[in-house]
Z-matrix of the N, CA and C atoms (Angstrom, degrees):
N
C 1 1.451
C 2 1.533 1 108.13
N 3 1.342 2 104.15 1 130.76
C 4 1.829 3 116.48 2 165.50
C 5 1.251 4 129.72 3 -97.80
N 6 1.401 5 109.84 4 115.28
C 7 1.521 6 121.00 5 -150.54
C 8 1.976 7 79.18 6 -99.80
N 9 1.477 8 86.29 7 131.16
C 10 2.137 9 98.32 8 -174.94
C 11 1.615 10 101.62 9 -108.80
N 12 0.915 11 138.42 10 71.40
C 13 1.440 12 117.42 11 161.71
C 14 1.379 13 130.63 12 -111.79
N 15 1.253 14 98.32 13 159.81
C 16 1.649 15 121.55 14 -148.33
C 17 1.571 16 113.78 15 -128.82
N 18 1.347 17 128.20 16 123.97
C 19 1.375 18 133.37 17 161.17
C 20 1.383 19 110.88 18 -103.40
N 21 1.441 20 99.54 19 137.47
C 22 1.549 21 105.78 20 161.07
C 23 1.979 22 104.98 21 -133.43
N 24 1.499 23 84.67 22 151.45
C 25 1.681 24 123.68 23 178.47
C 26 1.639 25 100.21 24 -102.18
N 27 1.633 26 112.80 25 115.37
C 28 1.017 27 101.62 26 -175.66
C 29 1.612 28 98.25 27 -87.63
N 30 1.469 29 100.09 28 -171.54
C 31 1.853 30 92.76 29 179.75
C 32 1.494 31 95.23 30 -103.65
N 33 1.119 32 140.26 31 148.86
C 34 1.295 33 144.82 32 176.18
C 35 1.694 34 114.85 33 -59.00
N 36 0.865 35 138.56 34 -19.20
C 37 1.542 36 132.30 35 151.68
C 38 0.952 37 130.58 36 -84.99
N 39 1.686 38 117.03 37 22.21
C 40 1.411 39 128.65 38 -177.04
C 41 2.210 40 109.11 39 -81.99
N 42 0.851 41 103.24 40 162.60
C 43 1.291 42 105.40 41 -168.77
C 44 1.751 43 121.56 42 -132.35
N 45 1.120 44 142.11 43 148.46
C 46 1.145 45 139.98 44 -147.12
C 47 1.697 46 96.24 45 -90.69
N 48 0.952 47 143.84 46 24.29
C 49 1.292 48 144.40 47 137.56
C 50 1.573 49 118.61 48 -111.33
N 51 0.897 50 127.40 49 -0.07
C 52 1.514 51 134.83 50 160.36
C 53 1.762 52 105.41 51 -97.12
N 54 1.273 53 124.85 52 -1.88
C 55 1.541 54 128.53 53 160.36
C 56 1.592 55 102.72 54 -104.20
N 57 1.113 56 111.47 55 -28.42
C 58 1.334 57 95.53 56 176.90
C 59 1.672 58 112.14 57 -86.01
N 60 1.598 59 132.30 58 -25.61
C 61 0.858 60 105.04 59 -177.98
C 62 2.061 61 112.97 60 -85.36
N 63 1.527 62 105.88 61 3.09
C 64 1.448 63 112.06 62 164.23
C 65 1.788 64 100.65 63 -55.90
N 66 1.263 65 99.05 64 -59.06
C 67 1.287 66 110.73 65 -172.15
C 68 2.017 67 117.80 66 -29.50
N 69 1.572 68 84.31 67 -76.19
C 70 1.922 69 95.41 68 165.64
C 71 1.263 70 114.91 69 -18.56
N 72 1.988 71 100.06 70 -77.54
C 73 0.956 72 101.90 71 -148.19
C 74 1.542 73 106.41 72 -93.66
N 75 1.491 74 127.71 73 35.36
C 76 1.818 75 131.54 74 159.95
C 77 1.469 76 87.05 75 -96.61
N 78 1.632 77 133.72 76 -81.53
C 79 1.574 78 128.11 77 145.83
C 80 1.371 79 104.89 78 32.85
N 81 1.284 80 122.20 79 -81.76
C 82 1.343 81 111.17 80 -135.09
C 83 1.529 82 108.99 81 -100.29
N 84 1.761 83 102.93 82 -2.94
C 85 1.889 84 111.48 83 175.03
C 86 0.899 85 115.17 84 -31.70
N 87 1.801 86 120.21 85 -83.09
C 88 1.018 87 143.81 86 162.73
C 89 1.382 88 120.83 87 17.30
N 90 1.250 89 112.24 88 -69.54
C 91 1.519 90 131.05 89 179.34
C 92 1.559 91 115.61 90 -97.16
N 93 1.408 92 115.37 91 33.13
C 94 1.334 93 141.55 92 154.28
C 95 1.172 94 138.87 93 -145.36
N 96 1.083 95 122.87 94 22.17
C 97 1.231 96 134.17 95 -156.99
C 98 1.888 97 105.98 96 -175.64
N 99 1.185 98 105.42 97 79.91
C 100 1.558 99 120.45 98 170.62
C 101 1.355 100 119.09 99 -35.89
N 102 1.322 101 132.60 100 -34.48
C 103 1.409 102 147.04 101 -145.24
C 104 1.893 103 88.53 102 -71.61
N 105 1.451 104 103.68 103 -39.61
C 106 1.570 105 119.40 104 -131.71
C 107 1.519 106 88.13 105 -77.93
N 108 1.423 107 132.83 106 117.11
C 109 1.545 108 131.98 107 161.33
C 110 1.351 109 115.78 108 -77.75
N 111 1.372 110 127.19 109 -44.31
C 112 1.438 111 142.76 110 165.38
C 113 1.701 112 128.15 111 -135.82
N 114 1.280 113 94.13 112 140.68
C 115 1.950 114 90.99 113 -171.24
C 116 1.671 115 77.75 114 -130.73
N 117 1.776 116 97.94 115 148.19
C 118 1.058 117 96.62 116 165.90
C 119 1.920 118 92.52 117 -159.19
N 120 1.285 119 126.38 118 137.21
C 121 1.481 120 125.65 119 -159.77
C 122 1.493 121 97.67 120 -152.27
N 123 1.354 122 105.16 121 171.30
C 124 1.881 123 119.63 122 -170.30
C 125 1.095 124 122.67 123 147.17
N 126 1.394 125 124.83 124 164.76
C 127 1.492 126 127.91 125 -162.75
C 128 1.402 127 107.31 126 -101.67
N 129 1.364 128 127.61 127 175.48
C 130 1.477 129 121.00 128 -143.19
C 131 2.060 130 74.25 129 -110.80
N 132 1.416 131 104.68 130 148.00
C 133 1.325 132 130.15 131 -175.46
C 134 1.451 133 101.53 132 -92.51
N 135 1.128 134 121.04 133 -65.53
C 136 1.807 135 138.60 134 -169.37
C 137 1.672 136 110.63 135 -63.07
N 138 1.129 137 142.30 136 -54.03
C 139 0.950 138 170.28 137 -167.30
C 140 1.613 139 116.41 138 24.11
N 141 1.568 140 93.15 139 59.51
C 142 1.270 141 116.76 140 170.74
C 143 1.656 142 133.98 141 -67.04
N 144 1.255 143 139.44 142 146.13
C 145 1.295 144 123.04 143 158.66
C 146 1.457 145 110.95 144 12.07
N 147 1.107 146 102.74 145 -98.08
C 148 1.656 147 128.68 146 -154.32
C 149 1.827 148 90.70 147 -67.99
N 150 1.070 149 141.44 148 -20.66
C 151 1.276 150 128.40 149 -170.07
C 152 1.860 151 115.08 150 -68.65
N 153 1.034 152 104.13 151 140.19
C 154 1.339 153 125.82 152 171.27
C 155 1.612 154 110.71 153 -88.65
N 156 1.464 155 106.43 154 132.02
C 157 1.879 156 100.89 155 -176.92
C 158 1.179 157 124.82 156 -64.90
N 159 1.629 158 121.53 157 -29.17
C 160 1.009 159 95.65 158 -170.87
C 161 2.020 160 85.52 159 -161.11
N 162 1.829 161 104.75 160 167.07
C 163 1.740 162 86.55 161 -160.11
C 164 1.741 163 62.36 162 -134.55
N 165 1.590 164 90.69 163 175.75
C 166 1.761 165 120.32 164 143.19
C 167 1.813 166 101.73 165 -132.27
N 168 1.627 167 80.18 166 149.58
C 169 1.973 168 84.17 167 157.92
C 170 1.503 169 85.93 168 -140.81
N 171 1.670 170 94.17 169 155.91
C 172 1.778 171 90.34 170 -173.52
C 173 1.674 172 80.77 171 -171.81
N 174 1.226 173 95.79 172 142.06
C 175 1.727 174 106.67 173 174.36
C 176 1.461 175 112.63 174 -109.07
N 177 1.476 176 110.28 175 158.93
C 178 0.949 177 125.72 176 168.67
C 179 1.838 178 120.55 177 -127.63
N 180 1.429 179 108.63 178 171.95
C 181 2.123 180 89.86 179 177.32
C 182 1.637 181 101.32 180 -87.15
N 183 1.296 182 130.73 181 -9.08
C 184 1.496 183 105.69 182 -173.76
C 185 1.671 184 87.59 183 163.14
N 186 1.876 185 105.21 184 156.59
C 187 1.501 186 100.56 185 -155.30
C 188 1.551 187 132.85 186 -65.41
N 189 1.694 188 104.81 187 -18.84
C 190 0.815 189 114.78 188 154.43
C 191 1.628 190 121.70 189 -19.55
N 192 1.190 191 99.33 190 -93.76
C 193 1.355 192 116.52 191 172.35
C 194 1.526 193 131.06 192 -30.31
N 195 1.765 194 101.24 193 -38.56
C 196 1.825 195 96.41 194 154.21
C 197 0.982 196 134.38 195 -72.91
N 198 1.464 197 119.36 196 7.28
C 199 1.656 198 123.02 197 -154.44
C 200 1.507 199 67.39 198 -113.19
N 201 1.311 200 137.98 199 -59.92
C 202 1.536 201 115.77 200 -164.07
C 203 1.301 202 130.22 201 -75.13
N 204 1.256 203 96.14 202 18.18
C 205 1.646 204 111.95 203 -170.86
C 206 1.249 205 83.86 204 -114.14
N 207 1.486 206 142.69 205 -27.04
C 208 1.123 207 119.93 206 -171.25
C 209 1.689 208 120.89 207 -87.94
N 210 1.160 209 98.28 208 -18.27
C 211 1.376 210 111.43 209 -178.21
C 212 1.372 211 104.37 210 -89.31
N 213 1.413 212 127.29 211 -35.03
C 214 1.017 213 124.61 212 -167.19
C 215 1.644 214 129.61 213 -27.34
N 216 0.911 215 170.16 214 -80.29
C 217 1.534 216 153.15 215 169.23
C 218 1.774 217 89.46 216 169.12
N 219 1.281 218 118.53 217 -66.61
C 220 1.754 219 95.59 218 172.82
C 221 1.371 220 120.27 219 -64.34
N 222 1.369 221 126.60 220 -16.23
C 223 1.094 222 130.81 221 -169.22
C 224 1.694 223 97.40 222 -98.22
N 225 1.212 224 129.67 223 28.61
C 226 1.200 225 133.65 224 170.91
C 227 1.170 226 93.84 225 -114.58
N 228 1.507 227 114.18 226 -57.47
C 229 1.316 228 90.82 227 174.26
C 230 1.558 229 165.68 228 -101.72
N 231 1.546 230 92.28 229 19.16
C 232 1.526 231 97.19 230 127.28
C 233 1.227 232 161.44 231 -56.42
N 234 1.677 233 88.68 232 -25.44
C 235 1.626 234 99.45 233 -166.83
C 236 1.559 235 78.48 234 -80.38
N 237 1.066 236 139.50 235 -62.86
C 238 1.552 237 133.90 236 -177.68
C 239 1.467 238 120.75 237 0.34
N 240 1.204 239 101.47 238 -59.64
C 241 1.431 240 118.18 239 -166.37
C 242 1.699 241 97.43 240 -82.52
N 243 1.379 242 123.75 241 -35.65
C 244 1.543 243 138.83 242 -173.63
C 245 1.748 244 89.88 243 -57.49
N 246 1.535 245 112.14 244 -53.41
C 247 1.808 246 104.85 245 -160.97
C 248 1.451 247 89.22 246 -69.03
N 249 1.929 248 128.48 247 -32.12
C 250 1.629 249 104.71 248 -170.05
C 251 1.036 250 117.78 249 -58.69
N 252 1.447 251 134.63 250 -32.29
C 253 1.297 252 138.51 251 -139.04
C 254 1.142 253 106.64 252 -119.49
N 255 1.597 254 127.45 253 -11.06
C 256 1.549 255 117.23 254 -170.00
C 257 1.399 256 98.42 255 -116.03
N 258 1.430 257 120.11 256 153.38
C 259 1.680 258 138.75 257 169.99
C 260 1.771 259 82.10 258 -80.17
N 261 1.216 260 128.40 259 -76.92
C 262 1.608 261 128.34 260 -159.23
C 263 0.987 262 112.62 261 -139.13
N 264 1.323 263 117.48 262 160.49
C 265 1.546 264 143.21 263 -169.87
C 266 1.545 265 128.73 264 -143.83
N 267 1.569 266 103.86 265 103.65
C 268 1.302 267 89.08 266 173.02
C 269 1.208 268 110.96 267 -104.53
N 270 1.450 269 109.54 268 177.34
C 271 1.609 270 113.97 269 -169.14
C 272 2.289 271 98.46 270 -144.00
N 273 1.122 272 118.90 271 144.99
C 274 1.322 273 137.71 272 153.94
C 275 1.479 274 131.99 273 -144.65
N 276 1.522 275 115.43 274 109.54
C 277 1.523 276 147.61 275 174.15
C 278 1.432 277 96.14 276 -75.88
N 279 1.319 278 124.07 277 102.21
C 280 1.895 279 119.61 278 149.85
C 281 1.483 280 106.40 279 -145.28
N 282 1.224 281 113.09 280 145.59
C 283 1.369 282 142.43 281 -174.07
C 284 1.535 283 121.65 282 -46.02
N 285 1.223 284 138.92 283 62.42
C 286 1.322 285 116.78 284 -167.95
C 287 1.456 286 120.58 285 -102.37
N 288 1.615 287 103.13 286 145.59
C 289 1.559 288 102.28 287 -174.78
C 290 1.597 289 88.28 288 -150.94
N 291 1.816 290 77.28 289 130.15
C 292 1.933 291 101.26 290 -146.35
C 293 1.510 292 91.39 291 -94.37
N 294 1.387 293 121.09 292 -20.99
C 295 1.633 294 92.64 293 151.91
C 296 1.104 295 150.74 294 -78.91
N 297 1.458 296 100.20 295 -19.65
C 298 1.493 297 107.11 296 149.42
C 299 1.519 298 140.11 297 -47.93
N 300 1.445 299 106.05 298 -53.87
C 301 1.381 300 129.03 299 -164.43
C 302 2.016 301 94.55 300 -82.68
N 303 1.478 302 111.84 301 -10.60
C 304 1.248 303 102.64 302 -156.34
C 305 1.907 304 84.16 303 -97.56
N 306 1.387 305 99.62 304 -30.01
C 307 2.149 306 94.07 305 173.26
C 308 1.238 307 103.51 306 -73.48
N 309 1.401 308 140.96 307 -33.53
C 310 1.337 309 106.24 308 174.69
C 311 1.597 310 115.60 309 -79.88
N 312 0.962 311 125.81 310 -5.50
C 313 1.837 312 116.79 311 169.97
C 314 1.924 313 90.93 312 -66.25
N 315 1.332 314 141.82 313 -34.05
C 316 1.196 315 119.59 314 -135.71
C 317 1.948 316 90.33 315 -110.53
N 318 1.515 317 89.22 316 -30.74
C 319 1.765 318 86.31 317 177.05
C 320 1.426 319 125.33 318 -86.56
């Protein structure tokens, strides 16, 4: 399993209907885009220094599968609206396998 997560920096003249229509249209992947096993997205709570506004984590079965999610054609166009609205973006791809990661919490 490919654990996808994503930060975004909004740009400071961004506006609460240009987060909400981010909102929709991350929302509505899911149910276009097969690849997607879990989406999960939201705005940053703490909003410290170092905080980023707003993240996704969303899985996929293997990388394949993120590369076709990335290209994908609705998922363009989101990102569309993602490059209007954000100063920066980070992104982290790593491998997780939750039975693994779930024996070392227990050992």
């Amino acid at each position: 399993m490919i654990r996808h997560i994503i930060f975004f920096k909004f740009k400071p003249e961004i506006t609460e209907p240009d987060i909400k229509k981010l909102e929709a249209g991350l929302g509505a992947l899911p149910g276009l885009i097969p690849e997607i096993r879990s989406y999960e997205f939201g705005r940053d709570l703490v909003r410290s220094e170092r905080s980023f506004d707003f993240a996704l984590v969303s899985s996929f079965d293997d990388l394949e599968s993120v590369k076709r999610y990335g290209v994908h054609p609705e998922h363009q166009k989101v990102l569309e609206h993602i490059n209007a609205i954000c100063s920066n973006i980070k992104s982290v791809d790593f491998e997780n396998d939750s039975e693994q990661a779930a024996s070392r919490m227990d050992g």
